[in-house]
BALUMKE-240577 format. One line per 8 residues: number of its first residue (from 1); their letters; for each residue x, y, z of N, C-alpha, C, O. Coordinates in nm, 4 decimals. Atoms other than C-alpha are relative to their C-alpha. Layout:
NUM> a> X/Y/Z/X/Y/Z/X/Y/Z/X/Y/Z | ...
***
This chain:
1> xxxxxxxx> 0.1190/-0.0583/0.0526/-16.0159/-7.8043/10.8054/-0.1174/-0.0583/0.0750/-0.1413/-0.1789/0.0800 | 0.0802/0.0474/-0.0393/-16.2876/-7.8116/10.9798/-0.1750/-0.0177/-0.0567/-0.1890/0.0483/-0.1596 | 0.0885/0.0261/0.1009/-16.7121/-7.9429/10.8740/-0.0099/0.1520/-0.0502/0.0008/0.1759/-0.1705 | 0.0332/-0.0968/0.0498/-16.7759/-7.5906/10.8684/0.0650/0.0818/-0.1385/0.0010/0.1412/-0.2253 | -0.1333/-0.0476/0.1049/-16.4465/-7.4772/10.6341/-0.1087/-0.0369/-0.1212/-0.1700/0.0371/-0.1982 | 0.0368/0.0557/0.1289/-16.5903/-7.7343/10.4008/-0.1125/0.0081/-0.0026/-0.0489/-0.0281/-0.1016 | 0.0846/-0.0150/0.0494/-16.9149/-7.7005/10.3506/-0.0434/0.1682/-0.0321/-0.1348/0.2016/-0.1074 | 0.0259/-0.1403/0.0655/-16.8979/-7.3011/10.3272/0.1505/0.0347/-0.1402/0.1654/0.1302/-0.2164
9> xxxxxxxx> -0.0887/-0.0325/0.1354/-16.5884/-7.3396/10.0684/-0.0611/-0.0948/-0.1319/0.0151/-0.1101/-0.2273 | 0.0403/0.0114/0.1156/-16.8277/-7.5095/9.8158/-0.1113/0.0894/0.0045/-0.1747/0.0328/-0.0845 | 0.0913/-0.0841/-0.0204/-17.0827/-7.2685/9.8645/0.0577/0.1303/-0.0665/-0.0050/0.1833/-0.1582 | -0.0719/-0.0845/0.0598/-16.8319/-7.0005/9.7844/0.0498/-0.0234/-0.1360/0.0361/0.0707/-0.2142 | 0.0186/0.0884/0.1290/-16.7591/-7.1935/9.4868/-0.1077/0.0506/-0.1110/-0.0819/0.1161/-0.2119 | 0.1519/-0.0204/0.0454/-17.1458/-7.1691/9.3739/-0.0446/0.1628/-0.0163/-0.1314/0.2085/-0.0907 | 0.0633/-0.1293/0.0246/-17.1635/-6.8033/9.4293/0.1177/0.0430/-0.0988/0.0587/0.1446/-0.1354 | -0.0445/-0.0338/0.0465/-16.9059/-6.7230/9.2258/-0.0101/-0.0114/-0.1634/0.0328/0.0766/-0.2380
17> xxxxxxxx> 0.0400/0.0035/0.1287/-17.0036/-6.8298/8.8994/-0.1501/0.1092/-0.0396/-0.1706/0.1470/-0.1549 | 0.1044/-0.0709/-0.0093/-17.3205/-6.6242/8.9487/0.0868/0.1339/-0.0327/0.0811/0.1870/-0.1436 | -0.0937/-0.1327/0.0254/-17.0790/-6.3198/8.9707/0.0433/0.0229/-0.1108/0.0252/0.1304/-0.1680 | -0.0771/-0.0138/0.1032/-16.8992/-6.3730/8.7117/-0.0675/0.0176/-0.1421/-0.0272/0.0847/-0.2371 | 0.0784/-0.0199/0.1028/-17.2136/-6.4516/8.4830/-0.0536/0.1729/0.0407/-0.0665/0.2485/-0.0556 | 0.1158/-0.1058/0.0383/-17.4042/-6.1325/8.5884/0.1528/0.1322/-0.0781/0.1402/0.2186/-0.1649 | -0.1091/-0.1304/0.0447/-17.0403/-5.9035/8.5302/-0.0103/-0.0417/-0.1549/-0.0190/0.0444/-0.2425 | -0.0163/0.0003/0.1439/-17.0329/-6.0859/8.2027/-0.0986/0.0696/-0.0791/-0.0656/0.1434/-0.1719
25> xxxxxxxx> 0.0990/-0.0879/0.0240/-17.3850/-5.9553/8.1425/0.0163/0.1025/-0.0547/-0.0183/0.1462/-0.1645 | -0.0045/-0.1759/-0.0328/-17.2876/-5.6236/8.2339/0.0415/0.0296/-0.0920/-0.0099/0.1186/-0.1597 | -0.1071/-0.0569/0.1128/-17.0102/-5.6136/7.9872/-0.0499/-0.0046/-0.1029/0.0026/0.0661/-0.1888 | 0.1143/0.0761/0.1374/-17.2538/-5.7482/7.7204/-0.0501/0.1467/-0.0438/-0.0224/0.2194/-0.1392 | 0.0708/-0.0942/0.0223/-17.4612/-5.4952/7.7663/0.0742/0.1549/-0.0521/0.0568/0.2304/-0.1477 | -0.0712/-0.1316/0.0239/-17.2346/-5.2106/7.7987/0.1072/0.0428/-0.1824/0.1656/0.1395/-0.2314 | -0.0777/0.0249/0.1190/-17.0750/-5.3091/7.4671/-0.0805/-0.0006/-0.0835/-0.0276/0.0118/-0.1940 | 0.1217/0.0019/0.0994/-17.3846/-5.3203/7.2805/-0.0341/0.1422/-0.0232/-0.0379/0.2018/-0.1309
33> xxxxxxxx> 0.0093/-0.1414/0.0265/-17.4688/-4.9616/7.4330/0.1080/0.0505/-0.0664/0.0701/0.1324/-0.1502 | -0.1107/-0.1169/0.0476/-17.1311/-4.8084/7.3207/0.0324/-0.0271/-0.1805/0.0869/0.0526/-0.2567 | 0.0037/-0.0215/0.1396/-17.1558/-4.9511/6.9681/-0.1087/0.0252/-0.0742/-0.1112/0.0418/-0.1961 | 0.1358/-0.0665/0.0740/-17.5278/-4.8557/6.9268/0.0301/0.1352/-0.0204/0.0164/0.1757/-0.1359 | -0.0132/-0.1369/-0.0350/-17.4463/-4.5037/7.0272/0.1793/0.0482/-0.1515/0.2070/0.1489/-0.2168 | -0.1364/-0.0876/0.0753/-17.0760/-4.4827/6.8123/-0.0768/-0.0682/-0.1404/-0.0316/-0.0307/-0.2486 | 0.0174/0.0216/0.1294/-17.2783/-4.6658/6.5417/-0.0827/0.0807/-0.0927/-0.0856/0.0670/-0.2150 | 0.0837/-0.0902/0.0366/-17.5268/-4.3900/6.4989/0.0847/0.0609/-0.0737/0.0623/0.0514/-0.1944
41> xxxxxxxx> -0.1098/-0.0899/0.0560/-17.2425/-4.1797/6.3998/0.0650/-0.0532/-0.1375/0.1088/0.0314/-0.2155 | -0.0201/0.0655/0.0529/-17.1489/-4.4411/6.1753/-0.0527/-0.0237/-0.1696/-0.0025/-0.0359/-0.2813 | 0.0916/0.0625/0.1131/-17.4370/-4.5243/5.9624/-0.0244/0.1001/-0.0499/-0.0504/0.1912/0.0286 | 0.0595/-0.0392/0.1285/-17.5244/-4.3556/5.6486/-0.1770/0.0202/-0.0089/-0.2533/-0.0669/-0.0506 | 0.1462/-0.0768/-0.0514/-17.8734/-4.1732/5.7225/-0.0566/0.0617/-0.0998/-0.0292/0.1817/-0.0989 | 0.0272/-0.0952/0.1451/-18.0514/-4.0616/5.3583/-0.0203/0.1110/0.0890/-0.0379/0.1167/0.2107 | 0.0729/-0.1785/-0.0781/-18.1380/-3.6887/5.4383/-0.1567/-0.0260/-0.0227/-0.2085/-0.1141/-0.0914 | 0.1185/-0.0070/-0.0133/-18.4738/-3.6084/5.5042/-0.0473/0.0873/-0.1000/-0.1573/0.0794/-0.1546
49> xxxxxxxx> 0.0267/-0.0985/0.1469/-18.4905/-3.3681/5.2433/0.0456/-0.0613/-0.1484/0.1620/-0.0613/-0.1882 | -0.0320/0.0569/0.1200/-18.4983/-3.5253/4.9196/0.0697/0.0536/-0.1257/0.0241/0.1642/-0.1546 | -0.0841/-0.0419/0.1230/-18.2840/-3.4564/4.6175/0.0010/-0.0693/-0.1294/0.0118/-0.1860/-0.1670 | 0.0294/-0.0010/0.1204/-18.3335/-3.3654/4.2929/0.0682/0.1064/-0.0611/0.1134/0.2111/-0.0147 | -0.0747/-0.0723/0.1287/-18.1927/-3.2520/3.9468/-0.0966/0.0010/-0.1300/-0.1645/-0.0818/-0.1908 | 0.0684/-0.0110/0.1462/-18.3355/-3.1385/3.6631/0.0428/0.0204/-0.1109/0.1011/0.1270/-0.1311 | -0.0846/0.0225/0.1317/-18.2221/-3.2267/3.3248/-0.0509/0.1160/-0.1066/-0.1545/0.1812/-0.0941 | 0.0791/-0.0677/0.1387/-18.2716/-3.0337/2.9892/-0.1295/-0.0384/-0.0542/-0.1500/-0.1557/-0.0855
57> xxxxxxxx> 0.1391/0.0962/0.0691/-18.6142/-3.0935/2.8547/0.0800/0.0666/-0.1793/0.1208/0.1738/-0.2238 | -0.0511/0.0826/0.1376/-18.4996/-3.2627/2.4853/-0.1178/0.1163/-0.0828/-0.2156/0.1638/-0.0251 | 0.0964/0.0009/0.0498/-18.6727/-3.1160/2.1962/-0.0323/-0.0796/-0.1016/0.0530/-0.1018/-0.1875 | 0.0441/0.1494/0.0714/-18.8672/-3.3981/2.0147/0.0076/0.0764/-0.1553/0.0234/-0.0192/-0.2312 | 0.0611/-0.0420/0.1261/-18.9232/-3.1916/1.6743/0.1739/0.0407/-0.0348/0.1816/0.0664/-0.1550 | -0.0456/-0.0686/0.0750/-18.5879/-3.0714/1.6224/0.0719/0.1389/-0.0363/0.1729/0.1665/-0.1010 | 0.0749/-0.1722/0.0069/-18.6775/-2.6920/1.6421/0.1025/0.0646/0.1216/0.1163/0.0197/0.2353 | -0.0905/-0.0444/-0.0158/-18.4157/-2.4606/1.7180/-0.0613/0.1053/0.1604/-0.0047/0.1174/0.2690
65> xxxxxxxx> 0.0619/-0.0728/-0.0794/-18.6436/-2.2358/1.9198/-0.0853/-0.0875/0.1055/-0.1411/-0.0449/0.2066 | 0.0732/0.1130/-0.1520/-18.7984/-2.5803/2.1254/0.1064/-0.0072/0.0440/0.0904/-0.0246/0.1648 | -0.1432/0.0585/-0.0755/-18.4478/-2.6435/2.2229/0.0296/0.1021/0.1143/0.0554/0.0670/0.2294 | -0.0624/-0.1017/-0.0532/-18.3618/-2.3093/2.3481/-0.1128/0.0095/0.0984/-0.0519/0.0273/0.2039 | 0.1135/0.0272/-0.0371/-18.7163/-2.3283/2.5124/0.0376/-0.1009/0.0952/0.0234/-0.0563/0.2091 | -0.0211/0.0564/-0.0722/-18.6149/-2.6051/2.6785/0.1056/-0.0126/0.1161/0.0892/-0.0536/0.2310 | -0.0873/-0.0759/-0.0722/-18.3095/-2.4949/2.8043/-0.0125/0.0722/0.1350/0.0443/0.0502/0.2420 | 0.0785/-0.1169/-0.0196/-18.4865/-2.2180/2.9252/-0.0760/-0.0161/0.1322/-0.0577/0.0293/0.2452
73> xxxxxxxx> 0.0515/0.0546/-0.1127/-18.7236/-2.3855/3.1049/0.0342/-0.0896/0.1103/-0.0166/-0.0883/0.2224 | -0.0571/0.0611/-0.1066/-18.5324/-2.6214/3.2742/0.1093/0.0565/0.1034/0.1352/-0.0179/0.1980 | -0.0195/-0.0733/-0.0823/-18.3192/-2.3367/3.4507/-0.1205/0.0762/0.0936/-0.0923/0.0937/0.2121 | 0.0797/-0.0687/-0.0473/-18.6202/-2.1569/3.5548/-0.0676/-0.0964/0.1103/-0.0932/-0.0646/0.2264 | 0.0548/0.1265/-0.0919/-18.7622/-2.4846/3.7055/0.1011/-0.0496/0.0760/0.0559/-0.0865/0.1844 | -0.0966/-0.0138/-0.1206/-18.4172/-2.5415/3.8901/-0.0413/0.1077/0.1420/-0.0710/0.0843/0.2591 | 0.0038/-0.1014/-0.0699/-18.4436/-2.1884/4.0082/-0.1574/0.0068/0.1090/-0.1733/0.0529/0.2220 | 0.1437/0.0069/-0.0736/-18.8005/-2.2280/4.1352/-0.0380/-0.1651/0.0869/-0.1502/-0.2009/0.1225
81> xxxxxxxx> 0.0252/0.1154/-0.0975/-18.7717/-2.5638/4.3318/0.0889/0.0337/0.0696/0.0549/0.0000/0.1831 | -0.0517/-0.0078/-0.1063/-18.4705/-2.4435/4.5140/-0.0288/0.1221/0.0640/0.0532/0.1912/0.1245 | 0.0197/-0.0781/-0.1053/-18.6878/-2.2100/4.6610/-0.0787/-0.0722/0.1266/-0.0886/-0.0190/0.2372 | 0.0016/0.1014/-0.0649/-18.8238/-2.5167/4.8177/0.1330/-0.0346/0.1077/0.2426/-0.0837/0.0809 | -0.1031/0.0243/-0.0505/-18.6569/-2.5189/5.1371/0.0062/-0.1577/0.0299/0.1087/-0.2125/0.0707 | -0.0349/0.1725/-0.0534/-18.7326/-2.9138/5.1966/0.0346/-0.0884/-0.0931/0.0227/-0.2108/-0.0989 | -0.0410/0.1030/0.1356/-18.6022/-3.0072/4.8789/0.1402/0.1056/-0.0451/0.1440/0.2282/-0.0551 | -0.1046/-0.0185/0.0633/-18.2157/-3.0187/4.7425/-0.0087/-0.0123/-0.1594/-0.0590/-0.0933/-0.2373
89> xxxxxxxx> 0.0123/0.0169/0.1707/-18.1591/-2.9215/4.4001/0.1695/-0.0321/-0.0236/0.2549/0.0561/-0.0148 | -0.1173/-0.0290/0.0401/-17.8450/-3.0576/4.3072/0.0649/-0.0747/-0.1155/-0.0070/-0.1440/-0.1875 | -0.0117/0.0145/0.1711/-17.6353/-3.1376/3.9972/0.0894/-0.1923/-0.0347/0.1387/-0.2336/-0.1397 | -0.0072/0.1288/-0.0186/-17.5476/-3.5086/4.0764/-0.0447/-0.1046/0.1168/-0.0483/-0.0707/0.2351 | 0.0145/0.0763/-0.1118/-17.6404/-3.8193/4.2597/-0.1592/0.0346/0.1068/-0.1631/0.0617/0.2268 | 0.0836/-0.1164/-0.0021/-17.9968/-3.6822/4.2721/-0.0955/-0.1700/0.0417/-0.0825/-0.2727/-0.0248 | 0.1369/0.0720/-0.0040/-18.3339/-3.9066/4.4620/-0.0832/-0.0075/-0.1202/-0.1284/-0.1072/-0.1765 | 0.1095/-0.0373/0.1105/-18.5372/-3.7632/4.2051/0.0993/0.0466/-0.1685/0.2146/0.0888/-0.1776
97> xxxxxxxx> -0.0119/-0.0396/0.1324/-18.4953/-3.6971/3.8279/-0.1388/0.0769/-0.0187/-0.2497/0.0601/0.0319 | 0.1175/-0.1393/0.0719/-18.6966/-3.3817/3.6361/-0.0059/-0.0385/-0.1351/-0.0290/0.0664/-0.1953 | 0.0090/0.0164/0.1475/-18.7054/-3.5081/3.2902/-0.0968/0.0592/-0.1404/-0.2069/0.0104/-0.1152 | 0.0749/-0.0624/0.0468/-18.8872/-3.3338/3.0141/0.0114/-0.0233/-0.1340/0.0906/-0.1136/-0.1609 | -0.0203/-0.0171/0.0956/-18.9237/-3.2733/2.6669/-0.0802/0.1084/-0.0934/-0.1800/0.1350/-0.0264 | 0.0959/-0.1466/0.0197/-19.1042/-2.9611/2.4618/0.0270/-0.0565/-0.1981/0.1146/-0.0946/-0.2757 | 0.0276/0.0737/0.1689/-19.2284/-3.0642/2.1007/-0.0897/0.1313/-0.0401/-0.1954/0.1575/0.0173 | 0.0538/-0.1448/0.1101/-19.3320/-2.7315/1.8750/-0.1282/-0.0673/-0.0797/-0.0878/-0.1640/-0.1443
105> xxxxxxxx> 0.1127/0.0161/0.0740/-19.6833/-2.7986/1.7092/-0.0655/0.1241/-0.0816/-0.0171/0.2372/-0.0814 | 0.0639/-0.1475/0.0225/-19.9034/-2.5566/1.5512/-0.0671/0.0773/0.0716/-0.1755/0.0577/0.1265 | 0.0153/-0.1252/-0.0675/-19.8981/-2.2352/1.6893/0.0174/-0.0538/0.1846/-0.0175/0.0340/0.2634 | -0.0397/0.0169/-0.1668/-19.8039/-2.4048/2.0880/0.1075/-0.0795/0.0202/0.1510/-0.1549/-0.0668 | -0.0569/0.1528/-0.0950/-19.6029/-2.6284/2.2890/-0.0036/-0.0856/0.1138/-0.0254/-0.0740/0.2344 | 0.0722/0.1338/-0.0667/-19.6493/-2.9390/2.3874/0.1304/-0.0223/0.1045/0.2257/-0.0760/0.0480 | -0.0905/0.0481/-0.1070/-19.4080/-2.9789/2.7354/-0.0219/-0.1188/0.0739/-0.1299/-0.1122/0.1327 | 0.0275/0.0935/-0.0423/-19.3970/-3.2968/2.8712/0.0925/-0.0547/0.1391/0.2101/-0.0698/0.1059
113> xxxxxxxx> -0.0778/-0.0202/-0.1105/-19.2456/-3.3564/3.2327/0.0329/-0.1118/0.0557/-0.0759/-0.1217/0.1126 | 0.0141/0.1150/-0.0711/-19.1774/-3.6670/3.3896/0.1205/-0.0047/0.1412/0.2369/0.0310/0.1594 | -0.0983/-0.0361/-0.1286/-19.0625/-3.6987/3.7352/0.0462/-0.1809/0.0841/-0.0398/-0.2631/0.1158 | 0.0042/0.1193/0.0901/-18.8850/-4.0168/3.7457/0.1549/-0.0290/0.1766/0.2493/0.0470/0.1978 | -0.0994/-0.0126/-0.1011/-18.6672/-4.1643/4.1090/0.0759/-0.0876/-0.0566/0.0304/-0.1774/-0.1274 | -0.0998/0.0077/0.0307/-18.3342/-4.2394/4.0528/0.0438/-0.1704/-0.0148/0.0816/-0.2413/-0.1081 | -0.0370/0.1543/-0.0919/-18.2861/-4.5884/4.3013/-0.0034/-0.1301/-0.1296/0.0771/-0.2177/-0.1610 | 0.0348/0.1235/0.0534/-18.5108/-4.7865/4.0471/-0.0641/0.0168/-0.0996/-0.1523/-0.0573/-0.1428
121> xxxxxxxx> 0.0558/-0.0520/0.1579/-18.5832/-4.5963/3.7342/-0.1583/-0.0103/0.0240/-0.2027/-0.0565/-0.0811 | 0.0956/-0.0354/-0.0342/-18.9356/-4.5510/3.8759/-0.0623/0.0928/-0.0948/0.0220/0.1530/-0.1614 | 0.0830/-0.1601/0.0519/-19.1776/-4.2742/3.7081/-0.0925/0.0015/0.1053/-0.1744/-0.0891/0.1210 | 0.0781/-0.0300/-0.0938/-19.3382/-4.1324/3.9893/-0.1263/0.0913/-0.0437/-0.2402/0.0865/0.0026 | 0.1607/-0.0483/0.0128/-19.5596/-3.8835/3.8014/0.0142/0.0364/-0.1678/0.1152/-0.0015/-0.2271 | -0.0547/-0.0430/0.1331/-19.5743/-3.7452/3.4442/-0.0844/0.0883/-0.0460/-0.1940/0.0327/-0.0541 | 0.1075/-0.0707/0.0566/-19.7731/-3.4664/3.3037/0.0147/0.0982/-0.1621/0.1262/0.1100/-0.2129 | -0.0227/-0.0306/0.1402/-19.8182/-3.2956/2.9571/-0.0544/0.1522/-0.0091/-0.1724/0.1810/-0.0292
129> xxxxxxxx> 0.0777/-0.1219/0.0382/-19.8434/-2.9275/2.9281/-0.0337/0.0621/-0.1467/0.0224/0.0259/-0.2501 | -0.0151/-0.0403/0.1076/-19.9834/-2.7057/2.6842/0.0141/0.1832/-0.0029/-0.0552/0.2670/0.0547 | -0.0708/-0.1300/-0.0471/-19.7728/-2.3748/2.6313/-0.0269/0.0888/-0.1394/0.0094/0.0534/-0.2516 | -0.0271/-0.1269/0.1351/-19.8388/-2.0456/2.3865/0.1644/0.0941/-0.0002/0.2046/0.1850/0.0724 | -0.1258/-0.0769/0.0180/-19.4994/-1.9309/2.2777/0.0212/0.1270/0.0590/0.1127/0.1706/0.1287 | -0.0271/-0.1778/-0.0854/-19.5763/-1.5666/2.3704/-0.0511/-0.0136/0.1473/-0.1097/0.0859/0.1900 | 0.0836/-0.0011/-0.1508/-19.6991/-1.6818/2.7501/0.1152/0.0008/0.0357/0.2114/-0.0152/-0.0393 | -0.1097/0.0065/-0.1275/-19.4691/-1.6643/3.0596/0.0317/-0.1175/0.0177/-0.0608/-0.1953/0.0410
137> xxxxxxxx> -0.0544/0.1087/0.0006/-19.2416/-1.9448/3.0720/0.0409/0.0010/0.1514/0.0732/-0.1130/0.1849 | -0.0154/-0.0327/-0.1595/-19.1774/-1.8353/3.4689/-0.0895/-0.0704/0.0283/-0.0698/-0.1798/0.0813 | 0.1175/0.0404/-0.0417/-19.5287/-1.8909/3.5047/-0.0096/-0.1834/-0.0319/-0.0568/-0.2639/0.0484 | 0.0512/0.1216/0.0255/-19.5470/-2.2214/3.3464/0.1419/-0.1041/0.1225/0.1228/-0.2015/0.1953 | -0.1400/0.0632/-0.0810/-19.1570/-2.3226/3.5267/-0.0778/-0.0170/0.1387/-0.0733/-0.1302/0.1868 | 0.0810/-0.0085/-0.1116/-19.3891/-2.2296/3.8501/-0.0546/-0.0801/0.0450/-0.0418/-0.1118/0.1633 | 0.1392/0.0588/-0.0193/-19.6932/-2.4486/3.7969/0.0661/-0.1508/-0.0038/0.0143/-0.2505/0.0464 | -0.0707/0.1454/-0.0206/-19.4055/-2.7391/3.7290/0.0504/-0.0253/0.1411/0.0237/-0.1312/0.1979
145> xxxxxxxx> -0.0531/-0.0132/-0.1327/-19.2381/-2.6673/4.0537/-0.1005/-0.0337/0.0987/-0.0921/-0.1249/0.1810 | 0.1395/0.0444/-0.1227/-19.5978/-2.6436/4.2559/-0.0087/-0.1832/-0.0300/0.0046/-0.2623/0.0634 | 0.0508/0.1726/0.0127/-19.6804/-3.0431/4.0748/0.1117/-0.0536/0.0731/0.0846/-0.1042/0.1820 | -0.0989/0.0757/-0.0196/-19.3552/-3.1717/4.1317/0.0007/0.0330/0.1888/0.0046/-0.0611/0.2681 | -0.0243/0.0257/-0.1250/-19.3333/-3.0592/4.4782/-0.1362/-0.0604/0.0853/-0.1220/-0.1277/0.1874 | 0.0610/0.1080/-0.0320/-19.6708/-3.1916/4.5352/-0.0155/-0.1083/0.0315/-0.0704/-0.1477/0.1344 | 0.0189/0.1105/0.0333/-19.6414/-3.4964/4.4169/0.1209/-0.0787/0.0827/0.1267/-0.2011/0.0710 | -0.1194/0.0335/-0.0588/-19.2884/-3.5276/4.6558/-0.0557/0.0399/0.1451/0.0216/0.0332/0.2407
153> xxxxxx> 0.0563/-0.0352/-0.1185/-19.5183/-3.4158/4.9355/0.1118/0.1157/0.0969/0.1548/0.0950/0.2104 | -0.0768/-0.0907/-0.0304/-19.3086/-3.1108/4.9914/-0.1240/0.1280/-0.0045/-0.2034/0.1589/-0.0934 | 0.0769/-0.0997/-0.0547/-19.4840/-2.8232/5.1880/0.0273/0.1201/-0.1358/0.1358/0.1299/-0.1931 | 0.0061/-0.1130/0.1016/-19.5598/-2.5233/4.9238/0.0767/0.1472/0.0695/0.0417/0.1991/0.1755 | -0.0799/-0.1406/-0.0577/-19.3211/-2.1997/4.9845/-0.0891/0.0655/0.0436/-0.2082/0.0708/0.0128 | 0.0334/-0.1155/-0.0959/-19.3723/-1.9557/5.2140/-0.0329/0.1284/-0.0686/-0.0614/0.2282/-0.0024
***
């Protein structure tokens, strides 16, 4: 062996750990990209469209005709938020809760709405209508649908 042998076979030596770190790098990296990318696929993404259910509104009095009333209204108020295309109406496992209740007084009713998220028993909004028996219960199911989707910052139908 001659000086030259040896002083370019530790040299070769020296570059080789360099190699080996930057490939390790490489692999680092490339392993990070391929489980960012398969982890997208992975992860559990809420929807962007929020979801909600709407319960029976209760009647507080009793009253055979608040009940049915309530009934009543809480289909109509289904039917009129899933015309909301940026909002799911569905019948479990719901972002949002519709909660209500309709109490018979003299000569009106008193509807009471509360809109209430699921996660953390929250009340996000709550309002108290006041309804004449012989008025349009469409109309009033309507004016719940416009608040509520308001108040969920959901664009108003088309």
């Amino acid at each position: 062996m001659t000086e030259t042998d040896s002083q370019s076979a530790p040299a070769a030596r020296r570059e080789r750990p360099g190699w080996v770190a930057i490939a390790f790098i490489g692999m680092c990296v490339l392993t990070a990209v391929g489980l960012y990318v398969g982890g997208v696929r992975m992860v559990h993404r809420p929807s962007l469209r929020p979801s909600i259910t709407v319960l029976a509104f209760i009647a507080v009095n009793a009253d055979a005709d608040a009940e049915r009333f309530g009934v009543s209204l809480a289909a109509q108020l289904t039917g009129a938020l899933r015309k909301a295309g940026e909002l799911r109406v569905v019948d479990s496992a719901p972002d949002v809760l519709v909660q209500g209740s309709v109490e018979k007084t003299a000569g009106y009713l008193l509807v009471t709405v509360r809109l209430v998220r699921t996660a953390n028993r929250y009340q996000l909004w709550a309002h108290t209508y006041e309804f004449d028996p012989q008025g349009d219960s469409a109309a009033l199911a309507q004016t719940i649908a416009t608040a509520v989707r308001a108040e969920l910052h959901i664009r108003p139908d088309r």
